[in-house]
N, C-alpha and C positions, 0 to 999 in steps of 0.2 A: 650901797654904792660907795659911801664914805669909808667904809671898811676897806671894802676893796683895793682902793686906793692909797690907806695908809701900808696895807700890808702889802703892795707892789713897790711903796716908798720906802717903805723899812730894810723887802729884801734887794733892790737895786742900790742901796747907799751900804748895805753890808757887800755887797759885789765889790763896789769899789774900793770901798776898804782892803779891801785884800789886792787889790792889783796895786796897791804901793809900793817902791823899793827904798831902804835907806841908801846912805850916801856916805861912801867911803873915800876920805881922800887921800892921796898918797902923796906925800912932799918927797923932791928927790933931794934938798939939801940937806934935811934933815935924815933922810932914808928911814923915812916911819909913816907906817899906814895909819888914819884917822887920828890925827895927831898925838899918838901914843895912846888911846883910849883903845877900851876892846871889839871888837867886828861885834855888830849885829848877830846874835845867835838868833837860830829857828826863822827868818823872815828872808825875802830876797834882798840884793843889793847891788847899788851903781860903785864900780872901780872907776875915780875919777882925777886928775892929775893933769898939771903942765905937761906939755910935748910940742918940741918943735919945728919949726914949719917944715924942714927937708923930711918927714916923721909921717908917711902914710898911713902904717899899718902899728898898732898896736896889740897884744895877745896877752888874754890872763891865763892862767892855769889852776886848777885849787885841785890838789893832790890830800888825799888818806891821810900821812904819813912824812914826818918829816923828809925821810929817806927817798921820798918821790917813785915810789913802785909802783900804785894807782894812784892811778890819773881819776879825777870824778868828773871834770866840769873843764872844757877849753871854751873860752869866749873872745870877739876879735872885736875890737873896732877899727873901721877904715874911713880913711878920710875922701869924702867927694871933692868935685872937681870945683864946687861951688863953699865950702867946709874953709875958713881960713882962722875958726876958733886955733885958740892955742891949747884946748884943752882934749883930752881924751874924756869918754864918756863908756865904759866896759860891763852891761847887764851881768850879775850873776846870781841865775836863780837856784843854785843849790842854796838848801837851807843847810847850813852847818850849826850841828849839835853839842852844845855846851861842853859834854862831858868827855870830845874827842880831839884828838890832836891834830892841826891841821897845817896846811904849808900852802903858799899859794910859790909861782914864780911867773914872767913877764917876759915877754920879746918885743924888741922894739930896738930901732937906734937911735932911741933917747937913753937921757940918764937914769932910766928907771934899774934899782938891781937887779940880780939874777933867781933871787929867792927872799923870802922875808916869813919866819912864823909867824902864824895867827894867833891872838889871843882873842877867846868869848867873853862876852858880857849874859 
């Protein structure tokens, strides 16, 4: 029975494990994502940033390809009617791979730019 239970605890604490995302943030005065360090490669991640208040909808994009030709991943956060953070919070569970070049870009009518490249770690 002891077994049992460690091996139900081992694989429900590795479950969770994987449901983690890192945390990327985006400053618009500087106009650099995760403070100049490189994006989380191979794992998911939160696009997270100032935005504000007249600022509903937010949109990421992570595109292939600097050129933006394909599209991989569009994610949105909106703001409820109850939501008066000043922050965006944008899930994005493409894992992007070290050895590939990528591009994200943003809509919103905040200060966020228009496109910014990704660097892996």
């Amino acid at each position: 029975m002891l077994k049992n239970l460690i091996t139900l605890y081992t694989l429900l604490f590795a479950v969770l494990l994987q449901g983690q995302y890192a945390t990327v943030t985006f400053d618009p005065e500087r106009n650099t994502l995760n403070e100049g360090q490189p994006i989380p490669a191979e794992t998911a991640w939160h696009l997270t940033g100032p935005v504000g208040d007249n600022i509903h909808l937010a949109e990421a994009r992570v595109y292939e390809r600097a050129d933006m030709k394909r599209l991989l991943q569009t994610s949105q956060w909106k703001r409820s009617e109850w939501n008066s953070d000043g922050r965006f919070l944008i899930p994005i569970d493409m894992k992007l791979q070290r050895s590939t070049p990528w591009c994200w870009s943003s809509t919103s009518r905040s200060a966020i730019p228009p496109q910014l490249p990704l660097r892996l770690r």
